[in-house]
Wavefront OBJ file of the C-alpha trace (Angstrom):
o trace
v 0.000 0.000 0.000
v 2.971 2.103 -0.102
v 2.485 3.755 -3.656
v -0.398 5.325 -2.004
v 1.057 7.020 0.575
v 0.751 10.686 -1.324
v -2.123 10.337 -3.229
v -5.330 7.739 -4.177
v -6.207 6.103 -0.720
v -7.213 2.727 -0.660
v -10.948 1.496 -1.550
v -12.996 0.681 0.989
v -13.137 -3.108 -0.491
v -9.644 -3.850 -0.560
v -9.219 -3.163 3.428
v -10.724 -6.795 4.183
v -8.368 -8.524 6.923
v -6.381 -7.506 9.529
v -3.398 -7.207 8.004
v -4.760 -4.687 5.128
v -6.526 -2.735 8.161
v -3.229 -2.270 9.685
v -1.707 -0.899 6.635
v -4.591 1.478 5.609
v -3.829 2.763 9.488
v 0.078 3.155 8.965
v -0.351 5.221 5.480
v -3.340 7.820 6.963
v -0.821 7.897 10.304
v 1.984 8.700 7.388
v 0.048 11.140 5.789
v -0.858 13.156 8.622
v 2.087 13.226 9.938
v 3.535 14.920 6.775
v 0.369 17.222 6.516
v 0.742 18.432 9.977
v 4.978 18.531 9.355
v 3.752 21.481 5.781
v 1.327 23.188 8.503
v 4.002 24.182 11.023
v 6.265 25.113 8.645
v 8.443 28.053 9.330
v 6.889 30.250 6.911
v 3.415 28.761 6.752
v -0.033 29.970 7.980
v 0.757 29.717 11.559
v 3.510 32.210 11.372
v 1.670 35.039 9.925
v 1.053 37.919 12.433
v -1.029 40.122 10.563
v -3.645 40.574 7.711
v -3.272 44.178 6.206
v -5.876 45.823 3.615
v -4.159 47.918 1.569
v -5.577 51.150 -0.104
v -3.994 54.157 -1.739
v -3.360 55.772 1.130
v 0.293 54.515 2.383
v 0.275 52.510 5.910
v 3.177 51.467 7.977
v 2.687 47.704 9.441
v 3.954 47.337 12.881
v 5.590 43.751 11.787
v 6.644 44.840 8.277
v 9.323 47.529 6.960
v 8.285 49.806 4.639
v 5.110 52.086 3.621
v 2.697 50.048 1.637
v -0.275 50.957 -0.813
v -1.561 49.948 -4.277
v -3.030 51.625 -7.225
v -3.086 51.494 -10.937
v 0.685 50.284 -10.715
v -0.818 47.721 -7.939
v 1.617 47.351 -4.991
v 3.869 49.847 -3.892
v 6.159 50.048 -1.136
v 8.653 52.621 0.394
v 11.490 51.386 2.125
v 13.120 54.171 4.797
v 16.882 54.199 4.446
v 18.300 50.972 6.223
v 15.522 48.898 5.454
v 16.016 46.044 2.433
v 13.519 43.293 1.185
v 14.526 40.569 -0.957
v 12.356 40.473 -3.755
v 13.251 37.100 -6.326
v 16.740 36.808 -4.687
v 17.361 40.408 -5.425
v 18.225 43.077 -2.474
v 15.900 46.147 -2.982
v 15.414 49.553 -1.307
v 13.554 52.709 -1.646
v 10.525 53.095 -3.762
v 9.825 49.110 -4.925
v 6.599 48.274 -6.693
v 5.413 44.454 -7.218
v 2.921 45.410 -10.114
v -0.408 43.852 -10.498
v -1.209 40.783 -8.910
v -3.610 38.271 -9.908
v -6.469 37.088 -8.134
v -4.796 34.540 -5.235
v -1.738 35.325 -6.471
v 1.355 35.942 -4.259
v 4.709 36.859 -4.233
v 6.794 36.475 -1.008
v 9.750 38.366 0.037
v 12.444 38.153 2.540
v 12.966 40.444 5.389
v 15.521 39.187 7.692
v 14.088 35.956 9.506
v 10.937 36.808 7.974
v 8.815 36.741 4.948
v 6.216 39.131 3.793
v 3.685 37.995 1.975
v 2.130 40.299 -0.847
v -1.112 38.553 -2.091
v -4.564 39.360 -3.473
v -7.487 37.955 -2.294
v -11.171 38.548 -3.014
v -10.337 41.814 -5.472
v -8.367 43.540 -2.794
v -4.754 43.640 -2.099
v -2.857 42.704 1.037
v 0.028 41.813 2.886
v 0.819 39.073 5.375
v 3.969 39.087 7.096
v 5.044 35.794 8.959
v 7.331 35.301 11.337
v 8.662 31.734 11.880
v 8.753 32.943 16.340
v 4.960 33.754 16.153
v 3.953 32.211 19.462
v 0.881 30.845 16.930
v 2.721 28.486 15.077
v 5.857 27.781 18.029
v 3.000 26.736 20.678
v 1.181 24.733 18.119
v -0.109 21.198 19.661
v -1.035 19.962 16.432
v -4.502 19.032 15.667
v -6.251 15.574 16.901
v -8.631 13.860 14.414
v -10.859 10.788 14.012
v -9.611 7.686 14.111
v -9.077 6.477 10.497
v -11.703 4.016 9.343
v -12.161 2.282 5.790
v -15.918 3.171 5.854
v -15.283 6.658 5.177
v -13.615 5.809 1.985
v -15.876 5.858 -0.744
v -16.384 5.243 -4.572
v -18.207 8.254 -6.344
v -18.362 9.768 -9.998
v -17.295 13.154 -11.217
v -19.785 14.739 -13.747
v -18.342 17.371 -15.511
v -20.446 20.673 -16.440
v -20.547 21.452 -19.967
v -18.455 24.604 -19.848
v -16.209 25.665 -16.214
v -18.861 27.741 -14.139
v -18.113 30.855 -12.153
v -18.888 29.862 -8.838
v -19.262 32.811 -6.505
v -18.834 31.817 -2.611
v -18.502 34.092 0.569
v -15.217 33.708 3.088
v -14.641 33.617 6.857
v -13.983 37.647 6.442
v -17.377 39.671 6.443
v -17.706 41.060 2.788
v -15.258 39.273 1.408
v -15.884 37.165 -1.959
v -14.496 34.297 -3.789
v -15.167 33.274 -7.527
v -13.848 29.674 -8.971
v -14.268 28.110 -11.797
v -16.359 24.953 -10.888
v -15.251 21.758 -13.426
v -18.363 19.659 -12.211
v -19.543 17.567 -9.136
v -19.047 14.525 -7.471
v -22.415 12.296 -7.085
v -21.802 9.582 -4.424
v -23.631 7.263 -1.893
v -23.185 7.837 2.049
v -24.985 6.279 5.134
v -27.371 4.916 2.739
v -27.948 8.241 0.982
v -27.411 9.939 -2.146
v -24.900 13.117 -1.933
v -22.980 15.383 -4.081
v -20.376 17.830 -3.460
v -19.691 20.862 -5.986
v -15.868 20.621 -6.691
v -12.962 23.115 -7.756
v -10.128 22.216 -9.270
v -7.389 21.236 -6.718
v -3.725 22.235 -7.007
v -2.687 19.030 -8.612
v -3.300 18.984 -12.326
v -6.378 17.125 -12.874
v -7.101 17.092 -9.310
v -10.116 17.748 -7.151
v -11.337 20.280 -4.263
v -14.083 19.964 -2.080
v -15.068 22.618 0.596
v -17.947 20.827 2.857
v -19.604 21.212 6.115
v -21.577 18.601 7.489
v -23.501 17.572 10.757
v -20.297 17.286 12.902
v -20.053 21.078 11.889
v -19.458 23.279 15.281
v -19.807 19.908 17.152
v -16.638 17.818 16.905
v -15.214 19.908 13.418
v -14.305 23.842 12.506
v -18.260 25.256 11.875
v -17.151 27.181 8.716
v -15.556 24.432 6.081
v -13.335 21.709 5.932
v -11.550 20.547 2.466
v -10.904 17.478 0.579
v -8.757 17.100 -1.868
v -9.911 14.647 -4.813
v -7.308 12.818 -6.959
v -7.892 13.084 -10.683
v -11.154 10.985 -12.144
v -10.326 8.023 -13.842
v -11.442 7.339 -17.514
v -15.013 6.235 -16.558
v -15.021 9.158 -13.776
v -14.549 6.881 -11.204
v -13.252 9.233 -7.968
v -12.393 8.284 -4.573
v -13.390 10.140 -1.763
v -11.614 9.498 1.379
v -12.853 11.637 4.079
v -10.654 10.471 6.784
v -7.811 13.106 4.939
v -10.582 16.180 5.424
v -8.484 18.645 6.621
v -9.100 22.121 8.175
v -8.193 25.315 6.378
v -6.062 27.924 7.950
v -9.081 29.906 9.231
v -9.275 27.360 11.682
v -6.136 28.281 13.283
v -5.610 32.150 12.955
v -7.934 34.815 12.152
v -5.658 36.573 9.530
v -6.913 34.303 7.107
v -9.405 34.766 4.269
v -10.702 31.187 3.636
v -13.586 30.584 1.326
v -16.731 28.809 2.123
v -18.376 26.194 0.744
v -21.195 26.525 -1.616
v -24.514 26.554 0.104
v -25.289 22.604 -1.614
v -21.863 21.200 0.046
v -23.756 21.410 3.333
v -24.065 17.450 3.895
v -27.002 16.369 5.588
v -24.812 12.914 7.358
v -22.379 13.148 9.894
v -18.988 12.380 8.781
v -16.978 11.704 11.596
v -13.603 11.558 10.270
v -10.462 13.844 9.370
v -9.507 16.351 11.382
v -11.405 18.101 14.318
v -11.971 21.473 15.503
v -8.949 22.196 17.052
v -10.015 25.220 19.074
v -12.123 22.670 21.129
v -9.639 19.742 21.201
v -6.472 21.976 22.809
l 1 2 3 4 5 6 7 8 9 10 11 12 13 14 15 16 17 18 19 20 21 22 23 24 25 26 27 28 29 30 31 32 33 34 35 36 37 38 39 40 41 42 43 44 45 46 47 48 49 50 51 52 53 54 55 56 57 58 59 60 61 62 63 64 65 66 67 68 69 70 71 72 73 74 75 76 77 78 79 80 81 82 83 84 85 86 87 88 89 90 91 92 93 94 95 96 97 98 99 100 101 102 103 104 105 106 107 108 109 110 111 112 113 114 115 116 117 118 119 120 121 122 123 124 125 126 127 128 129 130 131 132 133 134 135 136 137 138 139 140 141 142 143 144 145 146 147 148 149 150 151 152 153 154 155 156 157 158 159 160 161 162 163 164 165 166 167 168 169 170 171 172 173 174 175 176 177 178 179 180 181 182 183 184 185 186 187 188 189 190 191 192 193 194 195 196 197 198 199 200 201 202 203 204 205 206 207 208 209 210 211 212 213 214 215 216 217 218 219 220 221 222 223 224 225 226 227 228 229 230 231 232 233 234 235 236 237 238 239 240 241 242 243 244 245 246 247 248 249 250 251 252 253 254 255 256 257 258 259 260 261 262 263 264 265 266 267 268 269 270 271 272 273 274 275 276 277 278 279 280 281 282 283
């Protein structure tokens, strides 16, 4: 079952005995350990220590150097004499502008021990610096989850749409908007009923996304969303769905973050009681 380990998990059917249940444990154990290892990454999502909006109007950020804005020439900042970024490997100073940057598009630039994240999300630029000491991500306990079980792994079938559709959806940040282009759905059968689950594309090629709530929602799991990433349909649009790897998004962990929600028909009507919890109930 090794081959597995970073991607297709293994149908429900083939974890018969014993010795298969064992190994379908050891490769979710594996994988979570290496999810949780990208999460408290030095420079991931527990290290930022701010969320700034920016307008035209330049702002210095107590955790950042510089004055920042945007405008037609989209980001702008202005360092004060002594103060440096490094931009692409390159050392600038003064008056720097990153240009226009596409919808959740980032660039990332070094300050010291620190990056600064330059980003735009929802039509609006911002910056995020993160700091690898922020008590956030130094004092993490990691985050429990159900114990894995082969029942939550599932068979299911992605139908595409036509033609992509513009999905609009709302975020954890009041106002705030997200628009995807939605490939299709995923039709499957849980707890003896009939489900789907809109899908995005995920961030392997031909890959999946999922953003769900369900009735463990605010109970046991994070109330807003949790995501699932879906490995690439087969010919027939066979998918499987293993919801023992749904996973929080960083809104669960720090409110600088500007996760989407799901659409309103991802609200499962079945308790799925597997993947991660809500870890601002579990410590």
């Amino acid at each position: 079952m090794a081959p597995r380990a970073t991607g297709t998990p293994a149908p429900t059917g083939s974890v018969t005995s014993p010795a298969d249940r064992e190994a379908f444990v050891r490769e979710w154990e594996e994988w979570h350990r290496r999810h949780e290892a990208a999460r408290a990454d030095r420079y991931g999502f527990l290290a930022i220590t701010g969320l700034y909006w920016l307008t035209e109007e330049p702002q210095r950020l107590p955790d950042a150097p510089g004055e920042w804005s945007t405008g037609p020439d989209g980001v702008v900042v202005t360092l004060a004499p002594g103060e440096e970024l490094v931009v692409d490997g390159e050392t600038v100073g003064g008056r720097y502008v990153f240009g226009v940057i596409p919808e959740r598009g980032e660039v990332k630039a070094r300050w010291g021990d620190a990056v600064i994240e330059v980003a735009r999300r929802g039509g609006n630029d911002i910056v995020r610096p993160r700091h690898p000491d922020n008590p956030v991500r130094t004092g993490y306990p990691g985050t429990p989850a159900f114990p894995p079980d082969p029942r939550w792994v599932v068979t299911g079938r992605f139908v595409p749409f036509d033609e992509p559709r513009p999905t609009t959806v709302g975020a954890v940040v009041e106002g705030l908007q997200h628009v995807y282009d939605t490939p299709g759905r995923v039709e499957f059968e849980l707890a003896g009923r009939a489900l789907s689950l809109t899908v995005f594309n995920g961030h392997a090629p031909g890959g999946l996304l999922a953003l769900f709530t369900d009735a463990t929602s605010g109970v046991t799991t994070y109330p807003a969303n949790r995501s699932l990433a879906i490995d690439p349909p087969a010919a027939d649009g066979t998918v499987v769905l293993d919801f023992n790897r749904a996973v929080n998004l960083p809104c669960a962990y720090t409110k600088f973050a500007t996760c989407p929600l799901p659409p309103p028909e991802n609200r499962l009507p079945v308790a799925i009681e597997a993947g991660e919890k809500d870890p601002r109930r579990h410590g």
